[in-house]
N, C-alpha and C positions, 0 to 999 in steps of 0.2 A: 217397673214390674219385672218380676224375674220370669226367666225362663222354663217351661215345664220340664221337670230331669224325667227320661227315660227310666234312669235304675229306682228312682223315687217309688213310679210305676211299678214298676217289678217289682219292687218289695213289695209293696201295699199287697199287689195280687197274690205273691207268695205266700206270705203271712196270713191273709184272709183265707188261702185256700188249704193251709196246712192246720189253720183253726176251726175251718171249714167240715174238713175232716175226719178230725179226732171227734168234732163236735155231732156228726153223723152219727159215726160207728157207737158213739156211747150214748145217745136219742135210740138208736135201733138197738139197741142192749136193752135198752131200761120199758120203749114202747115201740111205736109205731111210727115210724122217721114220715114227718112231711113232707108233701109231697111240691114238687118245682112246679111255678103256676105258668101256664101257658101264653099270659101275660108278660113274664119276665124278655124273652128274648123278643116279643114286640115293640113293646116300652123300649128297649135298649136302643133295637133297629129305627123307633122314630127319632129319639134324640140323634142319632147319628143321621141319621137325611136331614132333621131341623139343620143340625150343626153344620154339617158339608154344603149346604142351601146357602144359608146365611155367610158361608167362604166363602163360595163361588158368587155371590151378590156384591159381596165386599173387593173382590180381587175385578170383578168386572169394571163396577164404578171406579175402582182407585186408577186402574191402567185409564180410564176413560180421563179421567183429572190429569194424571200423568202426560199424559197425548193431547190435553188440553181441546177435547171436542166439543165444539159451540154444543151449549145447553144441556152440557156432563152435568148430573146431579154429583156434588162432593159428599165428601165422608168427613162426616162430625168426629173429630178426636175420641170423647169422650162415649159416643155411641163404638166408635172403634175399642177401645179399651174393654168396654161394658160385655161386649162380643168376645173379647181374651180371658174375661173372666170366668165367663159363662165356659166357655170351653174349658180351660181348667180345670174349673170345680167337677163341670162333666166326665173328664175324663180321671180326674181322682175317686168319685163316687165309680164311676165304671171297671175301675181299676180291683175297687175292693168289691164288687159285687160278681163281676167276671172270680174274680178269686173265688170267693163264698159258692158261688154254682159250680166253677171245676172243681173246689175238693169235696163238693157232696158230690158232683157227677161223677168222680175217678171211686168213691168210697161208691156209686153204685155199680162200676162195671164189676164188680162180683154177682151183681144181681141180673145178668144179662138175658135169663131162662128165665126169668117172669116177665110175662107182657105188660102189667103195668110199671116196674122196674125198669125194664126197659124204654118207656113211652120216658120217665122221668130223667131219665140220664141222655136222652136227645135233647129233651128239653133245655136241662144244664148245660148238656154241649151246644146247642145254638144260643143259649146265652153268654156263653164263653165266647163266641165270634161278635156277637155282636157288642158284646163291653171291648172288644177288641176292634170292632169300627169306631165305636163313639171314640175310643184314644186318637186314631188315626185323625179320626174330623178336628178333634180338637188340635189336635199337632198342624196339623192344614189351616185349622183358619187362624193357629197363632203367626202361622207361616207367613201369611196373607197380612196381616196387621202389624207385622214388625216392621222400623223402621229401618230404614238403610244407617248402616254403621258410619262414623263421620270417617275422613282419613287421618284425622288427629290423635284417634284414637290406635288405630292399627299401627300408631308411627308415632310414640309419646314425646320423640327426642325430637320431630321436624321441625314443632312448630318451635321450641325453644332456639336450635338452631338458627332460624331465618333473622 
């Protein structure tokens, strides 16, 4: 399984938010731009506690395996993987949807003298933090689930050597 890229992330987010946009300003040209639902940055902020949850579950049991402490519950590989996945995906979709809310929230700070204008561009901006937690959780519990590198690999001539 590969590793989640950082710039991967960045682009998504850029991209979604510069599409984001353009996509606003020409909505509020043509009618009446929709409005950020109050839902959006709760929804985010739970998968990110789900996600952060389910590291901290996994990095406790695994040290407890690790340390070998009588009657440590182990970690199923495959329920480990299933948790990298989950996180992933989470933090791709958060990626582009963190995008999609800062470049409508940046196309609202011109609207900063309307109070409902205003209500909507906090909204975006707490959605922008918290699609920026869910990444963090997910980068954490791949953290958590990675396996330790061999020293074979850090050192491809050693083992031919011996």
């Amino acid at each position: 399984m590969k590793e989640l890229r950082i710039r991967v992330l960045v682009g998504v987010f850029l991209v979604a938010g510069i599409l984001s946009w353009a996509g606003a300003r020409l909505w509020n040209s043509i009618g009446s731009l929709p409005s950020v639902p109050l839902a959006a940055p709760v929804g985010l902020a739970l998968i990110a506690v789900i996600l952060l949850a389910t590291a901290l579950s996994l990095r406790a049991r695994l040290k407890a395996q690790r340390e070998r402490v009588p009657g440590a519950k182990g970690v199923d590989p495959m329920m480990a993987a299933r948790a990298v996945v989950l996180g992933q995906a989470s933090a791709l979709v958060a990626a582009l949807v963190a995008g999609m809310y800062g470049g409508t929230g940046v196309f609202l700070l011109e609207f900063l003298d309307v109070p409902p204008r205003r209500d909507q561009a906090a909204y975006a901006g707490f959605s922008v933090v918290a699609g920026v937690a869910v990444i963090a959780a997910a980068i954490f519990l791949e953290r958590v689930c990675k396996l330790p590198e061999d020293e074979d690999d850090d050192h491809p001539g050693t083992a031919a050597a011996a």
